[in-house]
N, C-alpha and C positions, 0 to 999 in steps of 0.2 A: 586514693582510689583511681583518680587521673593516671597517677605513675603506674602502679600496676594495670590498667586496662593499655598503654599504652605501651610496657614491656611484653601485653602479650602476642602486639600485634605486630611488634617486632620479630617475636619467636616464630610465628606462623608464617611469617616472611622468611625468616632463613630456611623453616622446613622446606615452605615451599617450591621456593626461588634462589635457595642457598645463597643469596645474599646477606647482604651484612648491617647490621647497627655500627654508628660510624666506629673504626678501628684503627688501632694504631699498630697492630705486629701481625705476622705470617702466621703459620703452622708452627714451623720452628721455636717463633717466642711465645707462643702459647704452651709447648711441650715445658718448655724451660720455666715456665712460671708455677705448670702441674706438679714438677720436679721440686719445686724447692718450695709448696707447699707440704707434699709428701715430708720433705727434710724436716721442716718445721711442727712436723706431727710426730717424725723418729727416725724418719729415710726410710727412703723409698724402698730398699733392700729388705728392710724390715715388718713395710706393708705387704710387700708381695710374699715374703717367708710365711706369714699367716695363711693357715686352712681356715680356720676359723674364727667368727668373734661372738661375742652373748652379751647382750647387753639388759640388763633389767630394770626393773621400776614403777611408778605408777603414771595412769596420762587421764587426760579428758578426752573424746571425740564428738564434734556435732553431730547431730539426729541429720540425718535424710540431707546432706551438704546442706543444712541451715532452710530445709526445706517442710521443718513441722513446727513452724512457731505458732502460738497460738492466734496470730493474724501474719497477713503477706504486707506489712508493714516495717520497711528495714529496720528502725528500732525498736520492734518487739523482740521481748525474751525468747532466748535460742534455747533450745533442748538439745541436755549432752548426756553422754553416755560416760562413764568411769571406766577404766581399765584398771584393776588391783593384779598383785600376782603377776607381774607383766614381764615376761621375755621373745626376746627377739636376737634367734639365733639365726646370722649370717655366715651360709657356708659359701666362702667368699671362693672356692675351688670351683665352682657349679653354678654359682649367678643366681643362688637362692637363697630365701628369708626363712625362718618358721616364726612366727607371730600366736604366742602363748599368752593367754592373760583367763583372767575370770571378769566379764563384764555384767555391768547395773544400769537401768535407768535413773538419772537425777530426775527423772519427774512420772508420775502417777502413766502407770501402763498396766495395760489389761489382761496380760498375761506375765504367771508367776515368774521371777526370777532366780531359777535355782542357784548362778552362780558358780557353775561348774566351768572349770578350765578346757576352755575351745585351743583348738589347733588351726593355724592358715597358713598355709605354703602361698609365697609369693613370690614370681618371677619376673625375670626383664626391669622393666623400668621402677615398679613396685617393690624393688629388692634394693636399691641406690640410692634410698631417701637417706644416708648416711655416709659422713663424709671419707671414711676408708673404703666401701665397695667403690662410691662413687669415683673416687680417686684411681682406684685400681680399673675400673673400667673405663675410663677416659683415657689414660697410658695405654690401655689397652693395645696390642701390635694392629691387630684390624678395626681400631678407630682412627675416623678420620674428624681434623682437629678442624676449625674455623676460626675467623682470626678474631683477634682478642678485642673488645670493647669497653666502655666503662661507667660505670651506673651507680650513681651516689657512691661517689667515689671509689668502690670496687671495682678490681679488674674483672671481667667475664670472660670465659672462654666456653665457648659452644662446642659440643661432640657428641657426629654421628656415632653409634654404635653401629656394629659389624649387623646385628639383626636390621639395624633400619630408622629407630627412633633418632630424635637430633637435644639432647639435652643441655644445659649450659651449667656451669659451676664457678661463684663467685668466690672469689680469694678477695683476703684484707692484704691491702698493699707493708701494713705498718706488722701485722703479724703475721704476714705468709699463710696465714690459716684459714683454709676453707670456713665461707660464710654460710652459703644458703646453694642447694642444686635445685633446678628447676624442670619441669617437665609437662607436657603439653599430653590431654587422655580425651575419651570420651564420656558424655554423659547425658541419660535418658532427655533429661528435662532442658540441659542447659547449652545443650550442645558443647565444641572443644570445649574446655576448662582447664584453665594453668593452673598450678600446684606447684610452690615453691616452699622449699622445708627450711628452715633456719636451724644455724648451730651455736650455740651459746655458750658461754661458762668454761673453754679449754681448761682441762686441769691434768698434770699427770698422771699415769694410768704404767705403772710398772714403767719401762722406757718409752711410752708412745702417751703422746697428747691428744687426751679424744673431747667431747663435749658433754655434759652434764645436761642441757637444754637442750632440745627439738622440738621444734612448733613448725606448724605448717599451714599456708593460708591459699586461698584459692581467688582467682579474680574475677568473681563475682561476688559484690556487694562487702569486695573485699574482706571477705571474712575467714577468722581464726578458726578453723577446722582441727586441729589436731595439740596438744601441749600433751610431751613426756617427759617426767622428770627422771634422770637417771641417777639408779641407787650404786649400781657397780658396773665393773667390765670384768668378763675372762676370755682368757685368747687361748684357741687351741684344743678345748677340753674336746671328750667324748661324743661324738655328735649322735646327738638323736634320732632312733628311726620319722624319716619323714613321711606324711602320709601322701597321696598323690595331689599333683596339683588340681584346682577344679576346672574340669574340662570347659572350654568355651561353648557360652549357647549358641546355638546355631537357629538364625532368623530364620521364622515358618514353621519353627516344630510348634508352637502350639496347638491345641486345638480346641476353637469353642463348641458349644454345644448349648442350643435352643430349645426353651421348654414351655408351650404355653400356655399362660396361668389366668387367661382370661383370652374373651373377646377381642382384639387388636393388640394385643399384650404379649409380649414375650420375657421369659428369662435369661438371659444369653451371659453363659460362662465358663471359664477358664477355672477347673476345678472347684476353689472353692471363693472366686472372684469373676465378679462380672454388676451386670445390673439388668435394669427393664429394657426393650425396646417395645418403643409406643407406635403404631399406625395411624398416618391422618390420612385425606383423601388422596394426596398428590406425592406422600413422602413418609420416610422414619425419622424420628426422633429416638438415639440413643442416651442413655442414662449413666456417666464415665466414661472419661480416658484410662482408664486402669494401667497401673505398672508402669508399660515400658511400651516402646512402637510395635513388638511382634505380636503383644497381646491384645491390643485397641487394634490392629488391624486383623487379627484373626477373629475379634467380635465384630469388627464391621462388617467385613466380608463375609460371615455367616447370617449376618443380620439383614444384608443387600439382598441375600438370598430366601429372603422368608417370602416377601408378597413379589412375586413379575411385574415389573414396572417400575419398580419402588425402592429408592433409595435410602441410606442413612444423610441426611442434608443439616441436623442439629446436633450438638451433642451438650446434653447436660452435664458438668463438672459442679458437684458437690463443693468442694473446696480445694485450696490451695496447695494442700501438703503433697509433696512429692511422688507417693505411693498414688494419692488418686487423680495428679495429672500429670504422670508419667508419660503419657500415652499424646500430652497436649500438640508437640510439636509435630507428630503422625497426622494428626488428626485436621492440623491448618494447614498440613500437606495435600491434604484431598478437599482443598477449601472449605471445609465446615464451617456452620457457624454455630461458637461457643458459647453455651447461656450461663450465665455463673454470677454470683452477686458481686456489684460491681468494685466493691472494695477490690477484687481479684483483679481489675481488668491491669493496675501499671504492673506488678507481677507475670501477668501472662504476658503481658508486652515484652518484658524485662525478658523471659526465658525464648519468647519465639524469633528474638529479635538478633538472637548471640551464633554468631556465625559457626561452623562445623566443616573449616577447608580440611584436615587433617582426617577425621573420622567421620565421613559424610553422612547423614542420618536422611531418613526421607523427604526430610523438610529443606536441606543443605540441597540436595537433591532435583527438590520441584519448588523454588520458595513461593510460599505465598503468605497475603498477610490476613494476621489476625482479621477475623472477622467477628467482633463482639455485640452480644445482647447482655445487657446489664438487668440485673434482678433489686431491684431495693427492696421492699418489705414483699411486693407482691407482681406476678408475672404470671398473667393468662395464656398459653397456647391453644389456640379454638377456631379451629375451621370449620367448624357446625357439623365436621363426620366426628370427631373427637377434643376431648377438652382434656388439658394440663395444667393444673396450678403449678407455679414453681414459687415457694417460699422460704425466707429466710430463714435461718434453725435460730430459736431462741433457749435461752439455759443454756448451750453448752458451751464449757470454759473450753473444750479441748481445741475448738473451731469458730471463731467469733463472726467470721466471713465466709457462713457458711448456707445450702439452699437444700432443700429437700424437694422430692415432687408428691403432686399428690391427683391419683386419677378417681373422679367420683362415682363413673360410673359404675365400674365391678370394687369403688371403693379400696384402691392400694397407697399402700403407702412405699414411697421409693426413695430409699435416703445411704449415707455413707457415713460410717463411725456414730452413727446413734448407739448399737448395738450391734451385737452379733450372738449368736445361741450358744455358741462353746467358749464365751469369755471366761476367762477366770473371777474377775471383779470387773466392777464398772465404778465412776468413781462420778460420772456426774447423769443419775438416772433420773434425776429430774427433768432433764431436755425434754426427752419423748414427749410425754405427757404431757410438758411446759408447750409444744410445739401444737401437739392436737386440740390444749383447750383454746389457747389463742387465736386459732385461726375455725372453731368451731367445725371439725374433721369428725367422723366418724369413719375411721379404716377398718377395715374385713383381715388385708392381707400386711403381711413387711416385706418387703422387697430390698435387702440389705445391699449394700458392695461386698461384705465378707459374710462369708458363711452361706445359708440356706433360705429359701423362700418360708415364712411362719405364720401361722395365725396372727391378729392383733392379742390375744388372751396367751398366745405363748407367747410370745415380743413381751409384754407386758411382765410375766410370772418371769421369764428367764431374768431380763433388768433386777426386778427384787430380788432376786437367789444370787445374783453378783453382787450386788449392792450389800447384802446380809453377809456376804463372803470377806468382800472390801472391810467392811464393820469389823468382822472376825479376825482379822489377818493384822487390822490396826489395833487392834487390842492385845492381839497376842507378842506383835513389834514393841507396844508399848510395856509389857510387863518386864520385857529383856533391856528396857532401859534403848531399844533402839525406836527413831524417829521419821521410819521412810514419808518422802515425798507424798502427797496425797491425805496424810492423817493425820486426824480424822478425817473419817469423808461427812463433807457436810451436803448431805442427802435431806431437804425437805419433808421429803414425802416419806407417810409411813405405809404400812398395808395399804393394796388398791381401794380406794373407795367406793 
């Protein structure tokens, strides 16, 4: 973990600074090193003849970059997703991927899995994870080469692309043959993040030597992010219509929208995401960083906008997982302070703490530091104009480091991944109700992160009708002799009591 956090800070130093990790050759012997990897794959004549290549097979990928384990504990169980069906056609003419597969959850998810084979156009950097485009782009006439380095025992050679980016590609000194290319992206939660793909297994492939193994790992918490096993190669075939690629979001387009659902209470959300904002004498307390920075900022800034005078100064994070504190690093950008059970607090350090010189995010920006309040079983907010319980969630497996709120007065309940009304299944519907008798709660309302604001009597009946669904769906996998993840669901409770 040292060597990779240490190689990245090297990369982000050549972006930056075009400097160098220490080196032994010019431009020239890094060209000549590119060259007779190329040879040692088929020659280079050969690489560049190819319009196309198609690679097929099966892979694993981690959930949320290693961001939905059922605690922010680095060794806790990671959640991966399956790729069957899997093609990846490089039209190596164009500087483009098509990424074809039919993907699964390896672990218990609330919506159905049809299974059906997705399409993803991928360009620029996301299209190079393989060591012939990447080859062919580094030769590239308008890439510019940087001088060669060496790194457990591989030579390295770093190259800018003509767009901009600055990648590296490691060669085996003893087989000429591309090792691993590496590249530096952005990302909501973790700021930059290196991504370095590995090639394994060369074995012939008609006249050209390609790799059987791709795995790809990222440096944070160094972990294995991607493993494809490949089943074949074809070079050249008919290329598929492609769809377009997906256009970039552009920071700001969101837009929240406030709805108040009581006395000092607000709903505030980004279609079908958001959470409460509470009113005390002097300030708001938000409830989630949701997503990503465009989305937590377009809920604050609506939410700054409710009472004159009155800020968002708190922000409640339910839990760890990537989707619900997206938004973390936005958010200790406008110095807030973070309430969240404390299990989260080395996690939220971990992500606020990782630098962003390459893809500046708001927090790269304006840094500031974590400002934490720790939740253990139980945490009063009370100014004597309004009061916030914030407590741990009990029962559920999906989130063991996790905190709900609860407001007495109009009676709400404010929680993330308990439920949502248009689940398919729920798989541990026990929580809720494990959560309200424990702490002796009687709520009125549910104030979810996903989905709609509900009665507690529909929060309640919807859980059972996924729950009976989950049942159903485990029964009917079981008669086909198949064993998904989750089933049985072992659901305590029967009918409401």
């Amino acid at each position: 973990m040292q060597r990779r956090s240490r190689l990245r800070i090297l990369g982000i130093v050549s972006v930056l600074l075009a400097s160098s990790a220490p080196a032994y050759g010019q431009p020239g012997e890094a060209r000549a090193l590119l060259e007779r990897a190329a040879a040692a794959m088929g020659g280079l004549e050969r690489l560049r003849a190819l319009d196309n290549l198609v690679m097929t097979g099966f892979g694993q990928y981690i959930n949320q970059q290693g961001g939905s384990a059922p605690s922010p504990d680095p060794r806790a169980p990671y959640k991966w997703t399956v790729a069957h069906d899997a093609e990846r056609f490089f039209d190596l003419r164009n500087g483009r991927a098509l990424n074809r597969d039919r993907r699964g959850s390896l672990f218990p998810f609330a919506i159905e899995q049809p299974w059906d084979r997705t399409s993803r156009v991928q360009t620029a950097v996301a299209a190079l994870d393989h060591p012939v485009p990447a080859l062919r782009a580094a030769l590239d006439a308008g890439t510019r080469l940087g001088p060669v380095s060496v790194e457990d025992g591989l030579t390295v050679v770093p190259f800018t692309l003509a767009a901009g980016p600055t990648m590296w590609l490691a060669i085996d000194p003893a087989t000429k043959l591309p090792s691993w290319v590496r590249s530096i992206g952005p990302s909501t939660t973790l700021g930059d993040v290196t991504t370095t793909t590995y090639f394994t297994g060369y074995l012939p492939f008609g006249d050209l030597r390609l790799p059987v193994g791709v795995t790809a790992a990222m440096d944070w918490r160094d972990l294995t992010t991607m493993n494809f096993h490949v089943d074949s190669y074809r070079f050249d075939v008919e290329p598929p219509e492609l769809p377009p690629a997906p256009a970039q979001a552009q920071q700001g387009e969101r837009r929240a929208e406030a709805t108040k659902i009581a006395d000092k209470v607000w709903d505030v959300r980004i279609g079908g995401n958001g959470g409460a904002v509470i009113e005390f004498a002097d300030h708001l307390v938000m409830f989630e960083a949701y997503n990503n920075e465009a989305d937590t900022f377009a809920r604050l800034d609506v939410a700054d906008a409710l009472v004159p005078g009155k800020k968002v100064t708190h922000v409640i994070v339910s839990h760890h997982h990537f989707d619900h504190s997206g938004g973390l690093r936005a958010a200790v950008s406008r110095g807030l302070t973070i309430v969240a059970r404390r299990g989260n607090e080395g996690i939220f350090r971990e992500m606020v703490a990782r630098p962003a010189p390459n893809f500046p995010d708001a927090l790269a920006r304006n840094p500031q530091p974590l400002k934490f309040l720790p939740v253990d079983e139980h945490l009063m907010l009370d100014d004597g104009t309004m009061r916030v319980d914030v407590y741990h969630a009990v029962g559920h497996l999906h989130m063991a480091e996790a905190v709900f709120a609860y407001i007495s007065g109009p009676r709400i309940f404010v929680e993330g991944d308990f439920t949502t009304h248009d689940w398919d299944w729920h798989w541990w519907g026990d929580a809720y109700l494990d959560s309200v008798e424990r702490y002796g709660l009687d709520p009125a309302l549910n104030v979810p992160v996903h989905g709609i604001v509900t009665t507690f009597d529909e929060t309640i009946a919807a859980i059972e009708e996924q729950v009976e669904r989950a049942r159903a769906y485990c029964t009917r996998q079981a008669r086909a002799g198949v064993y998904p993840a989750g089933c049985p669901v072992q659901y305590s409770r029967g009918a409401r009591r």
